[in-house]
N, C-alpha and C positions, 0 to 999 in steps of 0.2 A: 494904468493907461486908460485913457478914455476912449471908449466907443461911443457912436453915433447913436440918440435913441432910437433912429430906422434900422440902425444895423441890429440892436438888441431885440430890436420886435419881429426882423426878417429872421434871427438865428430862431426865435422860439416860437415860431408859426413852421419853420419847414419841419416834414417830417423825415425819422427815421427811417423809413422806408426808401425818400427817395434816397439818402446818401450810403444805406448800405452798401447798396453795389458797386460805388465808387472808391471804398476802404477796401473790398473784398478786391478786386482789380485790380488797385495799385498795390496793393500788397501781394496779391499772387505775380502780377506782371517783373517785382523782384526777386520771385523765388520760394517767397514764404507759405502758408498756407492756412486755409480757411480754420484749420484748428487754433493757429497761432493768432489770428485774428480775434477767435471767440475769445481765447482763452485773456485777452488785453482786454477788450469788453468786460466780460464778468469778474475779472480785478478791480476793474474801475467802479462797475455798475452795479454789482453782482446779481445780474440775468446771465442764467445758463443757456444752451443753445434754446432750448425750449421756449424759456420767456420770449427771446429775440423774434423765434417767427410769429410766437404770438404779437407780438409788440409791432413786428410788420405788417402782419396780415390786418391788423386793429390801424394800421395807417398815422399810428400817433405822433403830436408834435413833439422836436426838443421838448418842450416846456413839461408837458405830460410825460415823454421818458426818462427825466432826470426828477420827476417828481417820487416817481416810481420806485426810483432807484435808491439804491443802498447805497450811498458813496465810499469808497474805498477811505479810510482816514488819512491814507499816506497821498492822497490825491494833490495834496498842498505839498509836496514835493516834487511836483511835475513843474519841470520851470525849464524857459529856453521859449524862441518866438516861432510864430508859428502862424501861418496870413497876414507878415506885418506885425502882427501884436505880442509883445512877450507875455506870456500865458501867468506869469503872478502877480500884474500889474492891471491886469484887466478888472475894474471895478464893479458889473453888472455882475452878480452868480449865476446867474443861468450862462451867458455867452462865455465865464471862464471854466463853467465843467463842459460845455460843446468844443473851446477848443481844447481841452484836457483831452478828452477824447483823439478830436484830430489829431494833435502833438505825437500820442500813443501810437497811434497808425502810421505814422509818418517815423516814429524810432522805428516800429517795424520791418516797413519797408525799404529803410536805410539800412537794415541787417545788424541791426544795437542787439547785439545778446538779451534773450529772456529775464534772465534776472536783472540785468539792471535795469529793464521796461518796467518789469514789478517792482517797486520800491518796497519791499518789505526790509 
């Protein structure tokens, strides 16, 4: 699926920092909790809580925290849409592990059992 070259330069210029609080939110506001959140992060990313608030407090962009990042291998079985965009169809890699991410959070806070969140 095609994205807009603005859309791919705005996904990897925003930082980590701001949209945490907004995954942390919608996901407690269904229930879930700040552990279940870490723990769908460092499946995908593999930053422990640790890394995270380094990685916020450092103010880093997508671009920089998925550089950083360990990509989970099972990540390319994250599929289903997500902002409009089906998540395996997206052609840029940077704006398809940002919405790999979102997707994660949003099974979350839909209440998708753990294990099937982690594709192992």
């Amino acid at each position: 699926m095609k994205t807009t070259p603005e859309h791919d330069e705005r996904m990897a210029k925003m930082t980590f920092a701001s949209v945490y609080p907004h995954y942390k939110t919608k996901v407690e506001r269904k229930g879930r909790t700040t552990e279940e959140l870490h723990q769908v992060i460092e499946w995908l990313t593999g930053f422990d809580e640790k890394n995270l608030r380094e990685l916020i407090e450092e103010k880093v962009t997508f671009e920089t925290f998925f550089q950083r990042a360990d990509l989970n291998p099972n990540a390319r079985l994250i599929q289903g849409v997500i902002c409009g965009y089906r998540v395996e169809e997206i052609e840029n890699p940077l704006t398809q592990k940002v919405r790999y991410l979102d997707k994660l959070v949003d099974e979350l806070a839909k209440g998708r059992k753990m294990e099937k969140i982690l594709r192992d």
